[in-house]
TITIMI-482546 format. One record per residue (C-alpha): x, y, z; residue in one letter. Coordinates in pm, whole numbers, padded with zeros to 5 digits, always signed. Each point is the difference from the previous one (the first is absolute). Example, Ala and Ser with C-alpha at 12.3 -4.5 7.8 and 13.67 -1.06 7.14 Angstrom:
2
+01230-00450+00780A/+00137+00344-00066S/
end
This chain:
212
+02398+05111-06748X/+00368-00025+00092X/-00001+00314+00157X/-00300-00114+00219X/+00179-00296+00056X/+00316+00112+00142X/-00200+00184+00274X/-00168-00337+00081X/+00171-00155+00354X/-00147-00338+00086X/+00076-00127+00339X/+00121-00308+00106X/-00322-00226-00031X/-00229+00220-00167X/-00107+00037-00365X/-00074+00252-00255X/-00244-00062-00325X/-00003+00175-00278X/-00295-00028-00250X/-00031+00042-00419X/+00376-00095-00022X/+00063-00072-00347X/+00261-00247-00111X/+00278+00222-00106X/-00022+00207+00318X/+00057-00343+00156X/+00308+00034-00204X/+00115+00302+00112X/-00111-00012+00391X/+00178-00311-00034X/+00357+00146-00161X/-00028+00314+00256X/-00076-00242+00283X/+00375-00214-00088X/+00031-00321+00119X/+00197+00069+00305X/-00289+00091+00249X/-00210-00215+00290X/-00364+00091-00135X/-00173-00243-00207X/-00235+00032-00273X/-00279-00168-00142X/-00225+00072-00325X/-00320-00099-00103X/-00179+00178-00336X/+00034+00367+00082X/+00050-00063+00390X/+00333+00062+00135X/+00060-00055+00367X/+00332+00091+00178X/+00130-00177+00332X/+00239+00054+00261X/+00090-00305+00206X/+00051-00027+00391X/+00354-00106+00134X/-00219-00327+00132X/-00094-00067-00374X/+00338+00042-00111X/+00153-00219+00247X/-00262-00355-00016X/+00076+00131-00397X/+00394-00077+00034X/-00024-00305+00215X/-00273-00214-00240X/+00207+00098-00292X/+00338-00134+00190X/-00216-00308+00096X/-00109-00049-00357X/+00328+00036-00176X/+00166-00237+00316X/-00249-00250-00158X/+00100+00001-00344X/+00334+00010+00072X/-00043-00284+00242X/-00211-00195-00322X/+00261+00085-00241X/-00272+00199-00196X/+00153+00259-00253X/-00190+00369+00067X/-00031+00359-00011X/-00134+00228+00246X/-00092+00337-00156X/-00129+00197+00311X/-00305+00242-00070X/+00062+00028-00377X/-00245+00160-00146X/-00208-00258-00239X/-00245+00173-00229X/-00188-00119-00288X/-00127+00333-00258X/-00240-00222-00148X/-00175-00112+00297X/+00068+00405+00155X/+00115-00207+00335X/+00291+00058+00146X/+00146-00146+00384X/+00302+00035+00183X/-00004-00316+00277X/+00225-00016+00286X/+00208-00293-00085X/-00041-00225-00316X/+00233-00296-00134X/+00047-00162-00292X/+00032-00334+00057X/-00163-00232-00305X/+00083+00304-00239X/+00343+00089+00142X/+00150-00097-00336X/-00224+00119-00212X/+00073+00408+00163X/+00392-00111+00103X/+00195+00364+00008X/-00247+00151-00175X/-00032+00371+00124X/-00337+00103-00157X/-00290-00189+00007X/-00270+00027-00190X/-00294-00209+00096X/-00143+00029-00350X/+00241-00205-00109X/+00160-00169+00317X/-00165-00224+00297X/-00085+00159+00321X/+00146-00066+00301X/-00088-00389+00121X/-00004+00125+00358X/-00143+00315+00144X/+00006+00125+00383X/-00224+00272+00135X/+00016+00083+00362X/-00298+00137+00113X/+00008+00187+00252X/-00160+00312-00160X/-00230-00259-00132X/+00114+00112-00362X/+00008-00281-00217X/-00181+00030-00358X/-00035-00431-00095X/-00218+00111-00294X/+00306+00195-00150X/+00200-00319+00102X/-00195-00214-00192X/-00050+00231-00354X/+00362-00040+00035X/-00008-00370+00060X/+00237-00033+00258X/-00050-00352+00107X/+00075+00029+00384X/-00070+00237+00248X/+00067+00009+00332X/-00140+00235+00272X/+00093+00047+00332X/-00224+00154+00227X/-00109-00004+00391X/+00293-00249+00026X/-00134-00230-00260X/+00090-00114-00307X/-00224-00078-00292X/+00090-00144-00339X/-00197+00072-00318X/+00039-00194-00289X/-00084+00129-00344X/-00259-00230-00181X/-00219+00019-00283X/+00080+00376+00050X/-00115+00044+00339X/+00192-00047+00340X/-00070-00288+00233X/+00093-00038+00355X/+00238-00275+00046X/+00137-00229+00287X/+00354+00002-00203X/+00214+00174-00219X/-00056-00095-00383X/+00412+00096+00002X/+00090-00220+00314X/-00240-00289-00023X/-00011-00191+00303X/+00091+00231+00282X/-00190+00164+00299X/+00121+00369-00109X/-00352+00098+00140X/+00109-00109+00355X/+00378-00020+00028X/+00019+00414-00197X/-00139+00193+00259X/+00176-00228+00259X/+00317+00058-00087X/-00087+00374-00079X/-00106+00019+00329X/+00318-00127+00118X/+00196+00234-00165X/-00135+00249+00201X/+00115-00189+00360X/+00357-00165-00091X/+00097+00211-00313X/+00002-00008-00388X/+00306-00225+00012X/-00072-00219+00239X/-00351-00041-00144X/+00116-00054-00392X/+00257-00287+00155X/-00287-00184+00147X/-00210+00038-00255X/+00229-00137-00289X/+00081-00320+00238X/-00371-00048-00012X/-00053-00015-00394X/+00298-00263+00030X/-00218-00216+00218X/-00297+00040-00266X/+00178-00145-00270X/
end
């Protein structure tokens, strides 16, 4: 398997899948992989699916996540951002490595903890997928009960909220009550791309002063 593996290129935007994976070659794909690398993965019983982002993924990536943090910094709101962390569960043979995620009601609860362990620990509150490749796996999302999740595609924004174990489209954030993220995100994202990140993030934080 890992030698197969190391002969595996994935280009930018594409995808491999890789069938009958069993749990502790997760495991080891996952240790041989490292942590320092720009493809994501995703696993669902058995089914283990490798991606390599586009530059145009990575960069609408970077820009929410600098508009999300602006905003809890801007609230006052204690959090963690952990990246694409990989979050698996052995009991529920699902594993997930989002774009972005936060911990925002939970931030205490995982404070400078550097293994987690979601047998034992809360999942993210707060999970991003950009979908570009059109790769996000909700039903992996929700075994894990992450109780947000946002994805941006087609220059949209949708918001899923996690209830009575499946995820509902919302018109707001469960973790920003009260604000037209679904409007004023891709705005400002947008933005970014015609007067600059800094420029943009500026703006943007003046405008969750004039919300409160």
């Amino acid at each position: 398997m890992l030698l197969e593996l190391k002969r595996i290129h994935v280009p930018p935007g594409q995808r491999v899948l890789l069938r009958d994976v069993t749990w502790q070659e997760l495991e080891t794909i996952l240790e041989e992989l490292g942590e320092h690398r720009a493809a994501r993965i995703a696993y669902d019983r058995g089914i283990l699916e490798i991606m390599a982002p586009l530059p145009e993924h990575e960069d609408n990536k970077e820009i929410i996540s600098d508009l999300v943090k602006a905003l809890l910094e801007e609230l006052d709101i204690e959090f963690r951002c952990l990246g694409s962390t990989t979050f698996k569960n052995k009991a529920m043979v699902q594993g997930i490595e989002p774009d972005q995620c936060f911990y925002i009601k939970n931030e205490l609860k995982i404070r400078g903890k550097k293994r987690l362990d979601l047998t034992v620990d809360p999942p993210p509150d707060l999970a991003l997928e950009i979908d570009i490749n059109s790769r996000t796996h909700s039903n992996i999302y929700q075994s894990l009960k992450v109780p947000e999740l946002w994805r941006f595609e087609n220059d949209k924004l949708q918001i899923n909220i996690l209830q009575d174990g499946h995820y509902v489209e919302s018109p707001e954030s469960f973790n920003f009550p009260g604000l037209s993220l679904i409007e004023v995100i891709p705005q400002y994202l947008e933005q970014s791309k015609i007067a600059g990140r800094n420029s943009t993030l500026k703006a943007f934080r003046i405008w969750v002063r004039q919300q409160r």
